[in-house]
N, C-alpha and C positions, 0 to 999 in steps of 0.2 A: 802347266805346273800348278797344282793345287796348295792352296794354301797352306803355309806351317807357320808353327808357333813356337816361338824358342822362350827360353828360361833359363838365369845361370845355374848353374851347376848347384847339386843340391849336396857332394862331396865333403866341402870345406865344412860346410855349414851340419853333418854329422859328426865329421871328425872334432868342432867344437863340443857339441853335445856330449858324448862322449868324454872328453877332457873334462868338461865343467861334472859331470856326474862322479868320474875318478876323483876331482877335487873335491869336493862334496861327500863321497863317501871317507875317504881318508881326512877329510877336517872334525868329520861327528865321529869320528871313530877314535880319533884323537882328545876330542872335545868328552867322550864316554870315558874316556881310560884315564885321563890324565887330568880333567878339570871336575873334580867330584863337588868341589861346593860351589860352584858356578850358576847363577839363575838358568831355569830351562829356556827362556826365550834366546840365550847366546847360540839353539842349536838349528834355528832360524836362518843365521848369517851366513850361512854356506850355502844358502839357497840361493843367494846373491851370485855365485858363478853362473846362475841360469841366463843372466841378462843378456849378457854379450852373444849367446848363441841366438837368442831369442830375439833380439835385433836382427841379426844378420840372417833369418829364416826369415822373419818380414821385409827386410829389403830385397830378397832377392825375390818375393813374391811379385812385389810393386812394382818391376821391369819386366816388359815383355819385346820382344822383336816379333813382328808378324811376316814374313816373307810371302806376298801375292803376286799374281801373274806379271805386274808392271810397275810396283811398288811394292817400299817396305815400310815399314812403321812402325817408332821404337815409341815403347808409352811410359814413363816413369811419374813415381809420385802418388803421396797419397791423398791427402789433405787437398793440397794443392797439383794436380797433373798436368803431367807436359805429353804431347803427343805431336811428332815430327813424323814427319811421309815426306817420302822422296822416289822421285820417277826412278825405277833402273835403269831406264836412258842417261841419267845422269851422274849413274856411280862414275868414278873416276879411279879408285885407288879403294883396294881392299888389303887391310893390314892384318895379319893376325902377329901378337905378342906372346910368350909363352916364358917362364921364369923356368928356372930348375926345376923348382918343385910345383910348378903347374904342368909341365912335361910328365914328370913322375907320374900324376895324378891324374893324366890325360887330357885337363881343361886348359882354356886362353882366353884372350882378351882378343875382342875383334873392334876394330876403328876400320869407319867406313868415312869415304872424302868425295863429293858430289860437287858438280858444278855447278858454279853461281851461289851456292849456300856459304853462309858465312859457319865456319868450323865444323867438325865433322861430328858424326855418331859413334858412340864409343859402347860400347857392351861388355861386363869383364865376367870371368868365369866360367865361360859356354864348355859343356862337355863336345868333343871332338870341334874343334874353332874350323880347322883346315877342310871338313867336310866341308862345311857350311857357309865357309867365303868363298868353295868353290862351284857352290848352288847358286851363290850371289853372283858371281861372273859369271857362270852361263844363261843368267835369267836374264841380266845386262845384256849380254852378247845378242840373248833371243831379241830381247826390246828392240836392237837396233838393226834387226832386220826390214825388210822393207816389205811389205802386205804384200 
């Protein structure tokens, strides 16, 4: 099995962008038509919907899942990183979650549950989740083969 690299989904984090620009355009358009003696820097404040996208495009940079022959390893964090490995020998329970509108959209949450670790790894957003917890149990399944 050759190593992969997962990322959550980059979907949500469009269809923000998107919203926050419709807002945006519709606020100065608003702001042009209807507020004529207003100072020009009110037309600034709609660039303020940029944020919330723009968080959420850095957070999902800052997560990675690595899937290697015998282990995986989730990295979060910027400032401060966290990075967990864990043998595939010791998966125990691969979970994928999916809400309505993450079905729609095709992504999910995968929580992974390993032996001997105290609480599991948790991933949210992965485009196709069910491929890829089922890459997870056969790489487990391979580990515990016997040489």
């Amino acid at each position: 099995m050759e190593d992969r690299i997962i990322r959550p989904s980059m979907k949500s984090v469009r269809a923000a962008y998107v919203l926050a620009l419709v807002v945006i355009a519709a606020v100065t358009w608003a702001l042009y038509n209807y507020a004529h003696d207003q100072p020009r820097w009110l037309y600034f404040i709609p660039w303020l919907a940029l944020l919330p996208p723009l968080k959420a495009h850095l957070k999902r940079r800052l997560v990675t899942l690595r899937i290697q022959d015998d282990h995986l390893t989730l990295e979060a964090g910027f400032f401060s990183r966290t990075r967990r490995t864990v043998d595939m020998a010791k998966i125990q329970d691969v979970t994928v979650r999916q809400t309505f509108g993450q079905r729609i959209m095709g992504v999910g949450d995968l929580m992974l549950e390993s032996a001997g670790e105290s609480g599991g790894m948790a991933i949210h957003n992965l485009d196709s989740p069910r491929e890829i917890a089922d890459a997870i149990i056969a790489g487990s399944k391979q580990s515990h083969r016997p040489l």
